[in-house]
C-alpha positions in Angstrom: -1.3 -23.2 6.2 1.1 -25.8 5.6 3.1 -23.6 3.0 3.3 -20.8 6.0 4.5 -23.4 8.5 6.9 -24.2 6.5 8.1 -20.5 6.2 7.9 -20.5 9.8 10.6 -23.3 10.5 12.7 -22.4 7.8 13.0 -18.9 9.6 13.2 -20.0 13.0 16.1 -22.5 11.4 18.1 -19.0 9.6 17.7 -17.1 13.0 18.7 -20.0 14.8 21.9 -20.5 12.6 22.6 -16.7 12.4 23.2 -16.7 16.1 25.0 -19.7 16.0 27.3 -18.2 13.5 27.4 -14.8 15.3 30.4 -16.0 17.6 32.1 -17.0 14.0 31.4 -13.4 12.4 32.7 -11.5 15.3 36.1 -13.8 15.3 36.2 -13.1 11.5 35.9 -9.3 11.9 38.6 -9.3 14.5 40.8 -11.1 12.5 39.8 -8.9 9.3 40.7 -5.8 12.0 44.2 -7.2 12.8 44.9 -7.7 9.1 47.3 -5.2 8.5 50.7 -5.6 8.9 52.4 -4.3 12.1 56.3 -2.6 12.3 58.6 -4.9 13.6 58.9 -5.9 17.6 61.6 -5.7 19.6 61.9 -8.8 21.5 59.9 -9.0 24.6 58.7 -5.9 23.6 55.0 -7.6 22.8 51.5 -6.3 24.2 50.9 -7.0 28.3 47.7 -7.4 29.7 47.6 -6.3 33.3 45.2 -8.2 35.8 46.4 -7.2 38.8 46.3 -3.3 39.9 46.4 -1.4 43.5 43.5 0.2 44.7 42.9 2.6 47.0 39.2 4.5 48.0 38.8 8.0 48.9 35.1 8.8 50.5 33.4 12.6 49.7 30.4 14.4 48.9 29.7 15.4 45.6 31.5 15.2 42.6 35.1 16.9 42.3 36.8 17.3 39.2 40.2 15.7 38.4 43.5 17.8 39.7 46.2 18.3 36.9 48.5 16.1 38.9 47.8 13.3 41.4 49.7 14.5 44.4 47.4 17.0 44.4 44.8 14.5 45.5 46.8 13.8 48.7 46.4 10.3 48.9 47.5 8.2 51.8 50.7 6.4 51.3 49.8 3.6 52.9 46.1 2.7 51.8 46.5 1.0 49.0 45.4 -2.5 48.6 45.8 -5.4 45.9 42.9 -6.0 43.6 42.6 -8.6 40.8 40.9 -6.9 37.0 38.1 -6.7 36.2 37.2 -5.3 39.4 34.1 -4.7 41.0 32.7 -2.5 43.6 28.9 -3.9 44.9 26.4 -1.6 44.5 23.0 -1.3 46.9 20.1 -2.6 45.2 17.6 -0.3 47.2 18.9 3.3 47.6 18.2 5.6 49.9 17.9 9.6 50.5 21.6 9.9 50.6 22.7 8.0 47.8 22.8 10.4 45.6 24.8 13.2 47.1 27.8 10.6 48.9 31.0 9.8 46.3 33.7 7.6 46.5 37.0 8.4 44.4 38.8 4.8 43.4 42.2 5.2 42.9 43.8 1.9 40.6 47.4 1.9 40.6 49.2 0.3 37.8 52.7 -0.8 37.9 54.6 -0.4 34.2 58.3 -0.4 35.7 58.9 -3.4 34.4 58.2 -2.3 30.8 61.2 -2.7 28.3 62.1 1.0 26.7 61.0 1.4 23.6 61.1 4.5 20.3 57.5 3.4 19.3 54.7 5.2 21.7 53.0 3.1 23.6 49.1 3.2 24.4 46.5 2.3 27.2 43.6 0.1 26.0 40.4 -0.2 28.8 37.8 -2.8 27.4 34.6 -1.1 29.6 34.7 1.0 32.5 31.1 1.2 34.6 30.7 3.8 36.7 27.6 7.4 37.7 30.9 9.4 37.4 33.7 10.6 35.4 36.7 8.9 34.8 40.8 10.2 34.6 43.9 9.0 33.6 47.8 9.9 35.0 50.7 9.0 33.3 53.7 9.3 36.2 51.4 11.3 38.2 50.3 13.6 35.0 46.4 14.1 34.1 46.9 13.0 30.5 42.9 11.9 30.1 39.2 12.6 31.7 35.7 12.6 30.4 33.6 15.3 30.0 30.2 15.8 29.9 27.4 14.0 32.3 28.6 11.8 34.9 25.8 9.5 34.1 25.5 8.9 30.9 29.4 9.4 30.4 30.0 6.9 27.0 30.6 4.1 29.9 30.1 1.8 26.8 32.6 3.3 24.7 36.2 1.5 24.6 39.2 3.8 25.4 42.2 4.0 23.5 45.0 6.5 25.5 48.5 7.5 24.4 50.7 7.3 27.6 53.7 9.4 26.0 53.2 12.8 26.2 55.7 14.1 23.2 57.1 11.8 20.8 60.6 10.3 21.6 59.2 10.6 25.2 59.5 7.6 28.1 56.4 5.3 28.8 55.7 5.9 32.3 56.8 4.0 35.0 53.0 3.7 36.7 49.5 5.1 35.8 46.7 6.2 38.2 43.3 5.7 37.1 40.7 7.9 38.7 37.0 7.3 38.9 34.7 8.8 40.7 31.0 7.7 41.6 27.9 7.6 43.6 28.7 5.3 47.2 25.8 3.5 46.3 25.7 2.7 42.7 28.7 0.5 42.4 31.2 0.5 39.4 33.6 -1.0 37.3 36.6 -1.5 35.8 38.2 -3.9 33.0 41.5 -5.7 32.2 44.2 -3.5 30.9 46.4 -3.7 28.0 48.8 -1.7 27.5 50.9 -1.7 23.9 52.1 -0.5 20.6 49.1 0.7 18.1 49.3 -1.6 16.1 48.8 -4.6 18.6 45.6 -2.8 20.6 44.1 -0.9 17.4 42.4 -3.9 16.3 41.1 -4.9 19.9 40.0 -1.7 20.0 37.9 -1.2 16.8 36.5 -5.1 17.6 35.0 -4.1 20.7 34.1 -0.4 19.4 31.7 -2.2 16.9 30.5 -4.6 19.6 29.3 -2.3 21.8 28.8 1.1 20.0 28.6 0.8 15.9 26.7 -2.6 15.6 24.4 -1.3 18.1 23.9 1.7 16.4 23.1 0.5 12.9 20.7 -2.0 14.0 18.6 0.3 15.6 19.0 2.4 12.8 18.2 0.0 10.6 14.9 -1.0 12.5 13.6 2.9 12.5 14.6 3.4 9.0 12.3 0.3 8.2 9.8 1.2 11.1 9.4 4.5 9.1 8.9 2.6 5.7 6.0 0.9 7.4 4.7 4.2 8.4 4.7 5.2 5.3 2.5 2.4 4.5 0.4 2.2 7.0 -0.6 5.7 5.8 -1.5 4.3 2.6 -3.4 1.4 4.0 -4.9 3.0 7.2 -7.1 -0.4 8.0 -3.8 -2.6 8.8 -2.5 -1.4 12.2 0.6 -3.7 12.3 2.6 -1.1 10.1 1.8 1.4 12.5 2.3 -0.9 15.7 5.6 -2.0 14.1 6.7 1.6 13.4 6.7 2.4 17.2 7.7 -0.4 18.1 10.8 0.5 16.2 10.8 4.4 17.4 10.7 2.6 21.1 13.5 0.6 20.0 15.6 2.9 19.1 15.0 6.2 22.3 16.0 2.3 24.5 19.6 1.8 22.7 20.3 5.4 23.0 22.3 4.8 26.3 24.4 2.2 24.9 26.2 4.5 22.3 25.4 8.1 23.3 27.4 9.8 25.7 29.2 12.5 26.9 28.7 16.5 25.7 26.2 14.9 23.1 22.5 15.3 24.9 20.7 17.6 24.5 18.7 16.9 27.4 19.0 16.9 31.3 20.5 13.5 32.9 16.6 13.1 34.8 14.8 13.2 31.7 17.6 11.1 29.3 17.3 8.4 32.1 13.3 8.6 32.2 13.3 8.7 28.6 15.4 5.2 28.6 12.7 3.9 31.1 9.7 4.7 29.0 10.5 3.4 26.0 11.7 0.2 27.7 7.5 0.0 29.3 6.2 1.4 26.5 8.6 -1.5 24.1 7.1 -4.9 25.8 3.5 -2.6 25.5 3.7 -2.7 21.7 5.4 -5.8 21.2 2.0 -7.5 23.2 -0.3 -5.3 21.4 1.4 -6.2 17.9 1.5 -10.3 18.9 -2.0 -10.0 19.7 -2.9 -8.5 16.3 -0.6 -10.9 14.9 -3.2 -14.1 16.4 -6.3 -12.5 16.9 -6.8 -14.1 20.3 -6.7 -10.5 22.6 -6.4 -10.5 26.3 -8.6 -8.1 27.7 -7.2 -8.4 31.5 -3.3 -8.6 30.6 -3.4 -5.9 28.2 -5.4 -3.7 31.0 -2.7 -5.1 33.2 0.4 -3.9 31.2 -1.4 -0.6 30.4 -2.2 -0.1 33.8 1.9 -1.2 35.0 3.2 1.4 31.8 1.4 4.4 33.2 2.1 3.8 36.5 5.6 3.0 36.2 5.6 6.6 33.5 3.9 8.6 35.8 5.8 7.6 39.3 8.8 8.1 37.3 8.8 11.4 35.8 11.8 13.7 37.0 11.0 16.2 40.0 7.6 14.6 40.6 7.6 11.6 43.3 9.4 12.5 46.2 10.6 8.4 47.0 12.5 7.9 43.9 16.2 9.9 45.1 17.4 9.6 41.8 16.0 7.5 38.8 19.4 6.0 37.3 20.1 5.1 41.0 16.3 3.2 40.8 17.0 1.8 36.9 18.2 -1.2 37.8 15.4 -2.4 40.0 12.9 -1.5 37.9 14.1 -3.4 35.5 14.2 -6.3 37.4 10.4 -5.4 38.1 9.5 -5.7 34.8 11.6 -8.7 33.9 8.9 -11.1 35.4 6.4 -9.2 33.8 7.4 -9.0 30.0 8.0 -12.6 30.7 4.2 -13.0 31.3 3.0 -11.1 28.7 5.4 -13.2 26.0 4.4 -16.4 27.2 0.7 -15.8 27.2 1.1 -14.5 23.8 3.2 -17.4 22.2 0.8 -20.0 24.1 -2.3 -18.5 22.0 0.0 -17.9 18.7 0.6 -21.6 19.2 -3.3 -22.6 20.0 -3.9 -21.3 16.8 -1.3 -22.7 14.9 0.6 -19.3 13.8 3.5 -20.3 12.0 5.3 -16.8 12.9 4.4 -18.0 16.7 8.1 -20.3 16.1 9.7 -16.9 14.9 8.9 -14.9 18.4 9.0 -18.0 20.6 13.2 -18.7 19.1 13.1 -14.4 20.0 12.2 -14.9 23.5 14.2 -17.7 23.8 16.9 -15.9 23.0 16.0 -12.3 24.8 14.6 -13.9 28.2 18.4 -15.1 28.8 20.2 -11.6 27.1 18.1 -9.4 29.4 18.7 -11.5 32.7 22.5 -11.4 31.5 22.3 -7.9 31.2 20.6 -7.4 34.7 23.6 -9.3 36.4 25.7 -7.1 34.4 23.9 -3.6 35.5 23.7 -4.4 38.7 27.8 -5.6 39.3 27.0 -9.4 39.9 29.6 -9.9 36.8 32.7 -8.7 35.5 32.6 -4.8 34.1 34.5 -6.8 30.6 31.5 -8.2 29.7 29.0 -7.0 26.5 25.7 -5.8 26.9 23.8 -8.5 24.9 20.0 -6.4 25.1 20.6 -4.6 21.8 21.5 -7.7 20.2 18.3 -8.8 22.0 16.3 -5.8 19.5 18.6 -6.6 16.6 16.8 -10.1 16.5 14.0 -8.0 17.6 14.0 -6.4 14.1 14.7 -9.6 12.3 12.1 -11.3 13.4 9.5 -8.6 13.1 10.9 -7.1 9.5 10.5 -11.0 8.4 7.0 -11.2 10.2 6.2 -7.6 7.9 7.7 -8.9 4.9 5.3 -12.0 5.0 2.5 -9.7 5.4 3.7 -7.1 3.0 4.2 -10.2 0.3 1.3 -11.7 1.2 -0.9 -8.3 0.8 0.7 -8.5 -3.0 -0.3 -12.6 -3.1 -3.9 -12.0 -2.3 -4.7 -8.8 -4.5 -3.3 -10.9 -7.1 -5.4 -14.0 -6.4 -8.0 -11.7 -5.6 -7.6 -9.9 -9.2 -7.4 -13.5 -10.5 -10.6 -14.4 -9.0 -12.1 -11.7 -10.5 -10.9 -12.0 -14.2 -12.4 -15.8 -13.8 -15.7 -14.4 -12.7 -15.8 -11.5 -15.6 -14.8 -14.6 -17.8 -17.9 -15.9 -16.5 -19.9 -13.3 -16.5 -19.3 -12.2 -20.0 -19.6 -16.2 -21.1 -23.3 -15.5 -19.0 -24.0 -12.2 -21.2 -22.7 -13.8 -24.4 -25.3 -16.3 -24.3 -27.9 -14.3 -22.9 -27.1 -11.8 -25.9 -27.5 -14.6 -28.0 -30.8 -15.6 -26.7 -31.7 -12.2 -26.8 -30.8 -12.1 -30.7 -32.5 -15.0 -31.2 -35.9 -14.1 -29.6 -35.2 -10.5 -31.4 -35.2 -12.4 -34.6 -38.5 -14.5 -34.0 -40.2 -11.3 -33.0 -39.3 -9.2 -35.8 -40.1 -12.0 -38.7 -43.6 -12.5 -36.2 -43.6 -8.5 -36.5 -42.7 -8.9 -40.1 -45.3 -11.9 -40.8 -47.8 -10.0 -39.3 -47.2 -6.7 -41.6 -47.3 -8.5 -44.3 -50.2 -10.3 -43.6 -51.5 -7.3 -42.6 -50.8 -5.5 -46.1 -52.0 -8.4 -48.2 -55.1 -8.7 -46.4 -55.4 -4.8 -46.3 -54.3 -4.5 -50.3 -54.0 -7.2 -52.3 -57.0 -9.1 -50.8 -59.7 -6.4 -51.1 -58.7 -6.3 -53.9 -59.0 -9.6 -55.3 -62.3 -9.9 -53.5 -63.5 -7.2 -55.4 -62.7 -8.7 -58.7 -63.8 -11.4 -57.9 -67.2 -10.3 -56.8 -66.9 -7.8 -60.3 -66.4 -11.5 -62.5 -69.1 -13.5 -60.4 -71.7 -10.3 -61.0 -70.6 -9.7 -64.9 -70.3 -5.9 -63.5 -66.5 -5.4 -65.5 -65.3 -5.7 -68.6 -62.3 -7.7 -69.2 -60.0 -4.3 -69.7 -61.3 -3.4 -66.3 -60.4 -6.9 -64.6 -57.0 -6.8 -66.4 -56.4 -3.2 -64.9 -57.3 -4.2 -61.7 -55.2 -7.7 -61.5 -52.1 -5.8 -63.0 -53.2 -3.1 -59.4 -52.9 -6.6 -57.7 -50.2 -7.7 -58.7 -48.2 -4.2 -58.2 -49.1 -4.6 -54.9 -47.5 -7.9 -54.2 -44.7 -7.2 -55.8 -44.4 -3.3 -53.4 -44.9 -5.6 -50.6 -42.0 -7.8 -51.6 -40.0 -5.2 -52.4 -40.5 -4.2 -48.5 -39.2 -7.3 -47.8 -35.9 -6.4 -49.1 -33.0 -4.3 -47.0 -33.6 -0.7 -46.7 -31.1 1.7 -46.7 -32.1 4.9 -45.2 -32.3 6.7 -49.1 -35.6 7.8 -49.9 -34.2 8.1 -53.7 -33.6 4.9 -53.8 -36.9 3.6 -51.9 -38.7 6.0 -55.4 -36.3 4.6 -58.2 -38.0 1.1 -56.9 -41.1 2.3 -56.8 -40.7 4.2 -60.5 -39.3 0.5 -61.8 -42.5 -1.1 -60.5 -45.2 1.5 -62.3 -43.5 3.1 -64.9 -44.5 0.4 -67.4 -48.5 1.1 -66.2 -48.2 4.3 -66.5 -46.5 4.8 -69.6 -49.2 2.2 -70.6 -51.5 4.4 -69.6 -50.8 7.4 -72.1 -49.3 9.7 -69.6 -45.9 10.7 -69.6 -43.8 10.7 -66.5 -41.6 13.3 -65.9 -39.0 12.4 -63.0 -37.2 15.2 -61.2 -36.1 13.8 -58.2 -33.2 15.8 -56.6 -30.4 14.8 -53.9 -32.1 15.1 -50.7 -30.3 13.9 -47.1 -30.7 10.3 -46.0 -33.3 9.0 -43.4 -31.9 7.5 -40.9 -35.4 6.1 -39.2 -35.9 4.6 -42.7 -36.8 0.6 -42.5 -39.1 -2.1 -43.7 -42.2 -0.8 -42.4 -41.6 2.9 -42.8 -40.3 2.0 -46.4 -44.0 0.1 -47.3 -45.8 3.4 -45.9 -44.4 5.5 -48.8 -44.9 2.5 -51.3 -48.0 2.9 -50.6 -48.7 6.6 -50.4 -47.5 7.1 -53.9 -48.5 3.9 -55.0 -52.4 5.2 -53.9 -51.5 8.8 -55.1 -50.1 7.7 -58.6 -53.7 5.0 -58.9 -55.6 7.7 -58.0 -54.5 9.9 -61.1 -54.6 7.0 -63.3 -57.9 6.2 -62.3 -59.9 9.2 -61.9 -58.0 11.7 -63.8 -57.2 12.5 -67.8 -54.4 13.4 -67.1 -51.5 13.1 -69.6 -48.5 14.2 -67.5 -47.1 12.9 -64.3 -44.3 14.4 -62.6 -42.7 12.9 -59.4 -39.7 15.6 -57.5 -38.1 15.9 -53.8 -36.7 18.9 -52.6 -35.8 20.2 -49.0 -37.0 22.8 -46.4 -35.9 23.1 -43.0 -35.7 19.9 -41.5 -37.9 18.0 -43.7 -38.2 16.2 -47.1 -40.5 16.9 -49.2 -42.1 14.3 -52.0 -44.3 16.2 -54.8 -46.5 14.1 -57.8 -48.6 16.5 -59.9 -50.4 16.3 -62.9 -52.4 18.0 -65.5 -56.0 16.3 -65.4 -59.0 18.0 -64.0 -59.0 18.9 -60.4 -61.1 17.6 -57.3 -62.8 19.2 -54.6 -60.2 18.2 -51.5 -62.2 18.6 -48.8 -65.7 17.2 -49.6 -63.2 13.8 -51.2 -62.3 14.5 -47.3 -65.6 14.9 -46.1 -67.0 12.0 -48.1 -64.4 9.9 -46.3 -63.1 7.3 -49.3 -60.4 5.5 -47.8 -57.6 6.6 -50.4 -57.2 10.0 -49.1 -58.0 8.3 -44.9 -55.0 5.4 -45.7 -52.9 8.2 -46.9 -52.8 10.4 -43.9 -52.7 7.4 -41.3 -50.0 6.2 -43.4 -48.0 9.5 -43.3 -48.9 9.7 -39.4 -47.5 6.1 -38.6 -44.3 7.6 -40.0 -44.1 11.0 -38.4 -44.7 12.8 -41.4 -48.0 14.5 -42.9 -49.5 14.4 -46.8 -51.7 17.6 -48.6 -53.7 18.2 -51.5 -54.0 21.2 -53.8 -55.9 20.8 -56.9 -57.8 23.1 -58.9 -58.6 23.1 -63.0 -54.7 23.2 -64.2 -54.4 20.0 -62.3 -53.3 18.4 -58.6 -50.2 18.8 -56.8 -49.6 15.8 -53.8 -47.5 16.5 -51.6 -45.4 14.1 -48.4 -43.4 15.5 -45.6 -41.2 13.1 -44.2 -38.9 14.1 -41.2 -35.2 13.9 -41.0 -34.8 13.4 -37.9 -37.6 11.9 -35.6 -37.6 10.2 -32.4 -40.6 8.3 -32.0 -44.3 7.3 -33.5 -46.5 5.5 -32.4 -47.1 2.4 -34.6 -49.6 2.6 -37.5 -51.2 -0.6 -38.3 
């Protein structure tokens, strides 16, 4: 908060200079205006500013247009009276049902006699006229100038800039009438006059063109061009109304300057409805600007926002052209409605910057220097509208709503930035807590890993107790019982501790990584009881072929079929005269076959089955805990074994 403070005064401080300075920039672009060289001057031959004319007042009804020349008009020798420029005429602050149908013509008499001649043309510069009227100027009682358009909004704000000769090489003229016509009630105006070479007024000309009209202009250009960028955001980012309450407060900006540099044959809209237009977005202007500073601190108030919605309608609806009978004519009523408001928007700011300031809003200093500056602009401008100063005076309002935009594109800008800051801390905070979280799932993965590891050497334990106890301890028990009882020969005690010992040396062999080729898992098995059988007398014949790997293949699977054949290949040794043994694979479908057949006497399968010795029973649980299945076909040429182990498999339940 103390960073945005900061922010805060070092804005107020730039907005504060920048008007300080503004006096300085406008003398620099005057000077920068007059920097071209001018054509030599004759002496006493320099520019004269005339501050003293003759006027005389001609009363009527309704407008007239300007005759071609001035005697035309018929005016009364004798009624002219001195006048000091600028001039004023007071205008009736209330008016009434005939104030907009009576007309007064002014008649300002100007006296160039004592002029020295001169080749060079000469031209007529008028700072501001002010005036519900038209406007016409005579050279030696010639019309050589009038304006066109709407008598009301008539480019009163525009600067002229008149040629007096009327061919080249022709005479200035001795004295020039300037007519203007207006409403009896409403008052007008008229500046200082200069009246000189071009190259002495053009620059006075083009300064107070770009006061009034162009500087105008761009600024509320400007503030709808970035009033329309924010639109564009807020469309993107619908949950943030200050984009859209600053992009009409910019579009209401910009219908209120309208009057200030529009004039003339240029709108396209009746004089009733240009004025009401002006009005509106003046009501509807202080209406957003509360509504966006109450967004801005989050403190709302219910009762003056009611209040100002309440005075906008009222004042919308009463003023709409051709509807209320009691308003004569709105630009006739202007001015005291805007005194009206005055008090009102003066309310509304201060109730706003007293809560910006209870909650310690640093852009509270930004609208307070604002309204410190627009309080005293728009009273100026009140004085001016309503002929209590001099017709040479600027408007200062749109300068008022050029800070206007400053202030409010700098207020935007902090938000805008500050939207970027926070998804960037925000994206910040979140990379930290995936750091964390993946710390949090690295060491829970290693845990997990760990207790993995103790349950499969448990699991592992377990099997091989399991096997030993199953295998290799039967049968030690039974020799041993075979010794104690005197039951066995030695031969037989030798063959059946060299069984022993094959089986702990199958059941370390499990031990041992597995990969998932069942030719590999028989080339063990063939290294482990080739010697025994060879030993035996029978001749083993291996014709194992290339058959696909098992993917499902591991420890435990891999003891099953160590087992299988190791039982199948016992059983041939042991019950059998046999004298061959042949071991092959091959492939059908989606399984693997493993074949051992020999040439000894056959066996009855299914009353070995019936009888149920536990060879033949191990053998099919065996092949079940794996998925696959075993079969038997003997007869008198001898028995052919066979395994069927799956490719692919999903799941079995586990065999113990």
């Amino acid at each position: 908060m103390r960073q945005g403070n900061n922010d805060g005064e070092q804005a107020g401080r730039g907005i504060a200079a920048f008007w300080r300075a503004l006096p300085l920039i406008v003398l620099l672009l005057l000077c920068c205006a007059r920097a071209p060289a001018a054509a030599p001057v004759l002496p006493g031959d320099h520019p004269i500013h005339i501050t003293e004319a003759e006027l005389q007042s001609v009363n009527g009804t309704g407008f007239t247009a300007p005759p071609l020349l001035s005697v035309d008009a018929e005016l009364p020798r004798g009624g002219w009276k001195p006048v000091g420029l600028p001039y004023t005429a007071e205008r009736e602050l209330v008016p009434t049902a005939s104030s907009g149908v009576r007309t007064v013509t002014d008649w300002y008499r100007l006296d160039l006699g004592a002029l020295p001649p001169s080749t060079q043309p000469r031209l007529l510069y008028l700072p501001r006229w002010k005036t519900l009227g038209h406007i016409a100027v005579y050279g030696d009682g010639v019309l050589i100038y009038q304006s066109h358009g709407s008598p009301i909004h008539n480019g009163y704000n525009h600067p002229l800039l008149l040629p007096l000769n009327l061919a080249a090489q022709a005479p200035t003229p001795a004295s020039v009438l300037i007519r203007v016509d207006r409403l009896r009630n409403s008052g007008s105006g008229l500046s200082t006059v200069w009246v000189g070479h071009e190259d002495d007024l053009s620059w006075r000309y083009q300064a107070r063109q770009m006061l009034q009209v162009q500087l105008p202009f761009m600024g509320s250009a400007a503030f709808l061009a970035v009033g329309a960028f924010a639109f564009a955001v807020w469309l993107g980012k619908r949950r943030e109304p200050l984009y859209l309450l600053f992009f009409a407060i910019s579009a209401a900006a910009f219908l209120r300057m309208l009057h200030y540099y529009v004039g003339g044959s240029y709108i396209p809209m009746s004089d009733e409805w240009f004025e009401w237009m002006t009005v509106a977005s003046l009501l509807w202007l202080i209406l957003l600007i509360h509504l966006f500073l109450e967004r801005l601190h989050g403190q709302p108030s219910p009762w003056l926002t009611r209040l100002t919605v309440g005075l906008v309608l009222a004042c919308n609806l009463a003023t709409v052209p051709h509807v209320s009978r009691s308003i004569v004519s709105l630009y006739l009523f202007t001015p005291l409605l805007n005194l009206v408001v005055l008090p009102v928007a003066v309310l509304i700011f201060s109730v706003n910057l007293r809560k910006a300031y209870r909650v310690q809003l640093p852009e509270g200093r930004l609208v307070a220097a604002w309204t410190m500056i627009a309080v005293p602009f728009t009273c100026y401008d009140a004085l001016l509208q309503n002929n209590l100063l001099g017709p040479e005076s600027v408007y200062t309002s749109p300068y008022a709503i050029i800070g206007l935009f400053f202030v409010f594109s700098y207020i935007m800008f902090l938000r805008y930035t500050g939207a970027f800051a926070e998804v960037a801390r925000l994206n910040k905070g979140l990379a930290h807590r995936l750091r964390e979280r993946e710390d949090e799932l690295k060491q829970s993965y290693e845990r997990l890993r760990v207790v993995e590891n103790e349950q499969m050497l448990n699991a592992e334990r377990r099997r091989l107790m399991q096997d030993m106890h199953d295998g290799l301890g039967s049968s030690l028990i039974g020799a041993i019982r075979s010794v104690e009882q005197g039951s066995m020969s030695e031969a037989e005690i030798a063959d059946m501790l060299k069984g022993c010992m094959d089986d702990l040396k199958l059941a370390i062999d499990s031990m041992e990584i597995v990969d998932p080729d069942l030719l590999l898992l028989l080339a063990t098995l063939r290294f482990r009881l080739a010697p025994r059988i060879e030993g035996a007398g029978i001749a083993l014949r291996w014709e194992v072929q290339p058959v696909p790997s098992l993917p499902w293949l591991d420890p435990g699977s891999a003891l099953h079929i160590l087992r299988i054949m190791q039982e199948c290949i016992a059983n041939v040794m042991r019950h059998t005269r046999a004298t061959t043994l042949r071991v092959s694979t091959a492939t059908t479908d989606d399984l693997v076959c493993v074949t051992i057949e020999d040439n000894g006497p056959g066996f009855d399968v299914a009353e070995a089955l019936q009888r149920g010795g536990r060879g033949l029973r191990n053998q099919q649980q065996r092949a079940k805990a794996i998925g696959g299945s075993v079969g038997w076909q003997s007869g008198s040429a001898g028995t052919r074994f066979t395994l069927w182990l799956p490719i692919e498999r999903e799941s079995v339940p586990a065999a113990t």
